[in-house]
N, C-alpha and C positions, 0 to 999 in steps of 0.2 A: 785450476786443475785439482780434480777430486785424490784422496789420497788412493785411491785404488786404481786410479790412472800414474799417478808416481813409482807406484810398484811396480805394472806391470811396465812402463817403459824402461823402469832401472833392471830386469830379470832379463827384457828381449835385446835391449843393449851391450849387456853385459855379459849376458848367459843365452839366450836364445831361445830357452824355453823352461821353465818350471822344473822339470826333471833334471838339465844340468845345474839352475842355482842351488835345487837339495843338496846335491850330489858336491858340489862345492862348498855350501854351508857346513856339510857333513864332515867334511875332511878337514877344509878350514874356517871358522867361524871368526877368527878375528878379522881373515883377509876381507870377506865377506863386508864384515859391517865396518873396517875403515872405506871398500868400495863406496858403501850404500853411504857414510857422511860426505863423503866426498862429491859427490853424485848430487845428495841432497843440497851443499853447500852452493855447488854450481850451479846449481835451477835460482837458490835465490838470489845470488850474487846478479845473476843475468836478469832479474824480475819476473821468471815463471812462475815463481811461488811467493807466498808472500812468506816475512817472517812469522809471522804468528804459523802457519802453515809448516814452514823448517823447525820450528818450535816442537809441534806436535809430532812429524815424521819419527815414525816407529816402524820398523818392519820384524 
């Protein structure tokens, strides 16, 4: 899974669309990025990602 398939399915999961993850990052950014480790943690936990891949996840 490319990293830009990681984002968009952590935004449409989460948020639903680009406009509410702003909108959310805006207001809270830590909630945001404990979301997004946790999000990331459990892709590779289950083997969607690999770790070198959870390594590099940045959004």
């Amino acid at each position: 899974m490319k990293q830009a398939e990681i984002k968009r399915l952590f935004v449409l999961e989460f948020y639903g669309t680009m406009a509410a993850y702003k909108a959310a990052r805006k207001n809270d950014y830590c909630k945001v990025q404990l979301e997004w480790s946790c999000f990331i943690d459990g892709l590779c936990r289950d083997g969607v990602i690999s770790q070198t891949q959870y390594n590099s996840a940045t959004f």
